[in-house]
N, C-alpha and C positions, 0 to 999 in steps of 0.2 A: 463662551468666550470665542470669538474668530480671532481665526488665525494673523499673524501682521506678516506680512510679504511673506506669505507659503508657512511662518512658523509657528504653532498652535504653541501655549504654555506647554504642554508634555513635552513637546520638542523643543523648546526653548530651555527649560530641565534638564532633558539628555545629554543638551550638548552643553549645560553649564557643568554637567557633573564630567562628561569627559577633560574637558576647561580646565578642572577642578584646582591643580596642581599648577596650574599656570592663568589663572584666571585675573591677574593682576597684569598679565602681559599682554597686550595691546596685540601683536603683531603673532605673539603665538596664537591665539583664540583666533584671531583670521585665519591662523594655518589649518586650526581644527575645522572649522566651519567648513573654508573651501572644501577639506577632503573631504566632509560630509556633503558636497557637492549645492554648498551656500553661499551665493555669491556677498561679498562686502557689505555692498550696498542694504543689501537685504539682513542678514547681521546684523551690522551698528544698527537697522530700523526698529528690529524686531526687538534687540538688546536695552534699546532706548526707552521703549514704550512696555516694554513688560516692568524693568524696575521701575517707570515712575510708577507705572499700574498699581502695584509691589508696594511700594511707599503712600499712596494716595490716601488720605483718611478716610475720606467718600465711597473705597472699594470695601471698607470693613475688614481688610484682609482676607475677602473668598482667592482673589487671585493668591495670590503671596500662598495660601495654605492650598492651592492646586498643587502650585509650584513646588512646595516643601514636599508633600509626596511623591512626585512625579521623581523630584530630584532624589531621595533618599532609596527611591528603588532604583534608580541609575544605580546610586553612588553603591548599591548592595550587589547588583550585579557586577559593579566592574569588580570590584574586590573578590565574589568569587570566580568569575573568569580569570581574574591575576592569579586568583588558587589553584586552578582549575591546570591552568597552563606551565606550575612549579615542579 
């Protein structure tokens, strides 16, 4: 799978699991992206095209199940770094 403006599925993962908590807000998830050094533009492209990806019935769900693991090992590291750092 290539990458969409710079962001490979693992990375589109990373930053949905950092997102995670806020992933319904528009302007927050820009806030994350940028400090992960993403510009806008490139976000909403990359965000765009991986869900329809994600959704397409034609992909069979390889993308979608990249995604699920990419994102479930985020979402395990952040939680033990929030452990890590109590």
């Amino acid at each position: 799978m290539e990458a969409i403006n710079g962001i490979t599925i693992e990375r589109y993962a990373e930053l949905c699991a950092k997102m995670n908590d806020v992933f319904r807000n528009r302007e927050a998830c820009l806030k994350i992206a940028a400090s992960e050094g993403i510009k806008k533009d490139d976000w909403e492209a990359a965000h765009k095209t991986w869900q329809a990806r994600m959704t397409d019935p034609s992909d069979m769900g390889k993308t979608a199940s990249v995604f699920q693991k990419s994102w479930q090992a985020a979402i395990k590291f952040k939680k033990e770094s929030k452990g890590a750092s109590t």
